[in-house]
C-alpha positions, 0 to 999 in steps of 0.5 A: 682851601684848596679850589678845583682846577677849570678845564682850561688850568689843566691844560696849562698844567698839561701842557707844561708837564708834557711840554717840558718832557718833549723840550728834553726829548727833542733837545737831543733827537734819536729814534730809539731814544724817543720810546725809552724816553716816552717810557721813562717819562710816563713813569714819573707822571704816572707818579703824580697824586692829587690835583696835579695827578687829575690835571695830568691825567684827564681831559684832552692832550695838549697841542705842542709845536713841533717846527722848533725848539724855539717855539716848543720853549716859547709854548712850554716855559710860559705854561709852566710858569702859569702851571706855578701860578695856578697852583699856588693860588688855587692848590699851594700844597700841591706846588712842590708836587708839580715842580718834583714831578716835571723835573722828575720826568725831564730827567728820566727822559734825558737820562733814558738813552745814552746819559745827559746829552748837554743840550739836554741838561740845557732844557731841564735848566730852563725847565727848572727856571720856569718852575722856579718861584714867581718874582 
């Protein structure tokens, strides 16, 4: 039985969704690169449906840091490995949606400009991790 998500569960969603296309976007910074990205990546969450398309889509945007990579992936990959947890306990049949579609956006942003840059696949790998079953 599938239970709603609190407020506060979205925004771990949120944070991870839109934390996870920022960690790719600012693995490999370019000023031009930044809106194809932004663009590509709200393609894929747009693509989201039910539970994760609400989390993704309603209440306030989330506060990522912006100092460093370091402490965008200390905000980002704990709130996606949380994102996995909620939704396995409260929306199970939604866990692969969530997983396809993060991943999904990280690899259109990283794909938006100029191909793969390898610090960019290095994030999508620690983005994949994150998504990855609990132990």
């Amino acid at each position: 039985m599938e239970q709603r998500l609190t407020d506060e569960e979205r925004l771990t969603l949120k944070t991870g969704a839109f934390g996870a296309v920022f960690l790719v976007s600012n693995a490999d910074p370019g000023v031009l690169g930044v809106i194809r990205e932004s663009l590509a990546a709200s393609d894929a969450l747009a693509d989201a449906s039910g539970t994760v398309k609400e989390a993704l889509t309603t209440g306030p945007l989330p506060r990522l840091p912006r100092d460093s990579q370091l402490e965008i992936e200390s905000v980002v990959l704990p709130a996606l490995r949380q994102s996995v947890c909620i939704l396995q306990e409260k929306s199970p049949q939604d866990v692969e949606a969530y997983r396809s579609v993060v991943l999904t956006a990280a690899d259109r942003v990283a794909r938006a400009h100029d191909g793969v840059a390898p610090a960019e696949a290095a994030a999508i790998d620690q983005i994949r991790v994150a998504l990855s079953e609990p132990t």
